[in-house]
C-alpha positions in Angstrom: 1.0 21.7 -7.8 -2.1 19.5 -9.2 -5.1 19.6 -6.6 -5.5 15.6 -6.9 -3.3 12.7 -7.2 -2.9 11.2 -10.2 -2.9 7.6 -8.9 -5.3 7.2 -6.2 -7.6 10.4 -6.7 -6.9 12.1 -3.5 -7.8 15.6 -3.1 -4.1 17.9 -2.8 -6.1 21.5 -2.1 -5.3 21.8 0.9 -1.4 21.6 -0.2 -0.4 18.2 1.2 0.4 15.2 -1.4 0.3 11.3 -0.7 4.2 11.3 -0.4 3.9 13.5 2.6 1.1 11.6 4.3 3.1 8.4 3.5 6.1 10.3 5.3 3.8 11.4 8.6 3.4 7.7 9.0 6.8 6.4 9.2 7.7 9.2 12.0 4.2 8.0 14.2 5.7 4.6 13.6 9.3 5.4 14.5 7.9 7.0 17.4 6.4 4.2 18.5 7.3 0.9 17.1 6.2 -1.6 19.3 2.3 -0.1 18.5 2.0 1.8 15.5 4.7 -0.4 13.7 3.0 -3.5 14.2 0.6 -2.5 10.9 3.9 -0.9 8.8 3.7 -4.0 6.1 -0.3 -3.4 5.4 0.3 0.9 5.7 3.4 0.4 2.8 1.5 -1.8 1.0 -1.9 0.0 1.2 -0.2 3.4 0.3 1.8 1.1 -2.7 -1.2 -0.1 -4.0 -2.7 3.1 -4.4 -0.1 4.5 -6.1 0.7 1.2 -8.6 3.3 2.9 -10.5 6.1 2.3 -7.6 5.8 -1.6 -8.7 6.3 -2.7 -11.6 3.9 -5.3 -13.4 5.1 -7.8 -11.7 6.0 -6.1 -8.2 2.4 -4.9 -8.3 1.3 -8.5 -8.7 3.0 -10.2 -6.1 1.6 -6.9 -3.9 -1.8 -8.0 -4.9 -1.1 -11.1 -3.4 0.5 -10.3 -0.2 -2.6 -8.4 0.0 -5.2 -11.3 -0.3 -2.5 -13.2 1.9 -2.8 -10.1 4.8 -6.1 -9.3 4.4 -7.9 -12.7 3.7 -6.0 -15.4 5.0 -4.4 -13.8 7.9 -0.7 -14.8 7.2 2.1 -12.7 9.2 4.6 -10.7 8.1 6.8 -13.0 9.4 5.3 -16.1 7.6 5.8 -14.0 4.4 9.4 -13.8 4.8 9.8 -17.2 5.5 8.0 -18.4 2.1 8.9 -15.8 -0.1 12.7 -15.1 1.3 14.3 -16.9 -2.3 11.3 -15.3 -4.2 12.3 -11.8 -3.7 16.0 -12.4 -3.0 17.4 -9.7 -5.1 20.5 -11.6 -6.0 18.1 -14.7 -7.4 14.5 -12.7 -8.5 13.6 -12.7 -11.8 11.7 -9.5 -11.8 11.7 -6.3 -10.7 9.5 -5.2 -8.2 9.9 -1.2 -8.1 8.4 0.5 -11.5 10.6 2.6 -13.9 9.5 4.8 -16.4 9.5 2.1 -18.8 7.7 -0.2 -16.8 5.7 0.2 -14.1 2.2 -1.3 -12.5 -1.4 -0.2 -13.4 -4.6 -1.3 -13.3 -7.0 -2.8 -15.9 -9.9 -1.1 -14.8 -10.6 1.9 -13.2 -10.8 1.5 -9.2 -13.0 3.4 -7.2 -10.9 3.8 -3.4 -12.6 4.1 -0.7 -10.2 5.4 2.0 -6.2 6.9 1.4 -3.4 8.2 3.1 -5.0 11.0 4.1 -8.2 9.5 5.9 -5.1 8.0 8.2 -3.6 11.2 8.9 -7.2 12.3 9.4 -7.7 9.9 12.1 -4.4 10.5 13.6 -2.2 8.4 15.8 -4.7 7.2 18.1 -6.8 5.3 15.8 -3.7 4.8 13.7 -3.7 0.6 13.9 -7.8 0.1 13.4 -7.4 2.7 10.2 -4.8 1.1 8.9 -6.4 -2.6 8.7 -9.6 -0.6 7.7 -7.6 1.1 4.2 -5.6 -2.6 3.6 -9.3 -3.9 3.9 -11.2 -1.4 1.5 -8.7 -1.6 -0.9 -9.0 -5.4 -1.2 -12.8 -4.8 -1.9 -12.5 -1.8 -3.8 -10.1 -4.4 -6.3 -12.2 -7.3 -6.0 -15.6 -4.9 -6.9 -13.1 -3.2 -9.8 -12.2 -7.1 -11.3 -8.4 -6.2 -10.8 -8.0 -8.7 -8.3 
C-alpha cells in the first residue's frame, strides 16, 4: 500500500486510506440521520472534490459549483434538487458526471488542502457537523487561493 493518497495528499502510514474514512462516515451518518446526515451533501462532495478523478470533467465542474452554491450562497440541498432536477436527469444529461479511465476530473493547478477525511475521523462524531462545514469551507479557499475555482 502507498503511504499517501494520490489525489488529496493524505498521509496512509498509519494503514487507513480515504475510501475507508469516506466509509466511517456514512455508518456515523446512518446511525444518526436526523444529525450527522444533515451535512452528507457537503461530506460527499468535500471527500469528491478531493479526490477529482470520481467526476469527470464535467461532473467535477458542476461539483465546483454546487460547492460555491453550499458554501457561498447558502442554497439547500433541497433547492439544488429543485433547479438542477432536468440538469442531472440521467435519462436527459448530456454529460457524465462519474470519471472513467478515459476521462475523468483534475485540476489545473496544484492545490494545497487544508483539512481531509481523516481530520473528520479525527474529530470524531461529536464535532462531526462543525468539521464537516469547516473541510467544505477550506476546500473552497484552498481552490479559490489555487485559481481552480
Amino acid at each position: 500500500m502507498k503511504n499517501k493518497c494520490p489525489e488529496c495528499g493524505a498521509d496512509w502510514s498509519n494503514g487507513v486510506t480515504c475510501e475507508q474514512d469516506f466509509h466511517q462516515f456514512g455508518f456515523w451518518e446512518l446511525a444518526d440521520l436526523e444529525h450527522l446526515g444533515s451535512v452528507h451533501h457537503l461530506m460527499v462532495l468535500s471527500y469528491h472534490l478531493q479526490h477529482p478523478s470520481l467526476y469527470s470533467p464535467e461532473g467535477l465542474a458542476h461539483a465546483q459549483t454546487l460547492l460555491v452554491d453550499f458554501v457561498v450562497r447558502g442554497v439547500t440541498p433541497q433547492q439544488v434538487r429543485q433547479r438542477d432536477r432536468a440538469k442531472v436527469d440521467s435519462g436527459k444529461r448530456k454529460f457524465k458526471i462519474t470519471g472513467t479511465p478515459e476521462s475523468y476530473g483534475a485540476y489545473q493547478h496544484p492545490v494545497d488542502w487544508t483539512m481531509r477525511a481523516a481530520d473528520m475521523v479525527a474529530g470524531g462524531t461529536e464535532h462531526y457537523v462543525e468539521n464537516v462545514r469547516a473541510w467544505a469551507q477550506s476546500i473552497y479557499e484552498a481552490l479559490k487561493a489555487s485559481g481552480n475555482l
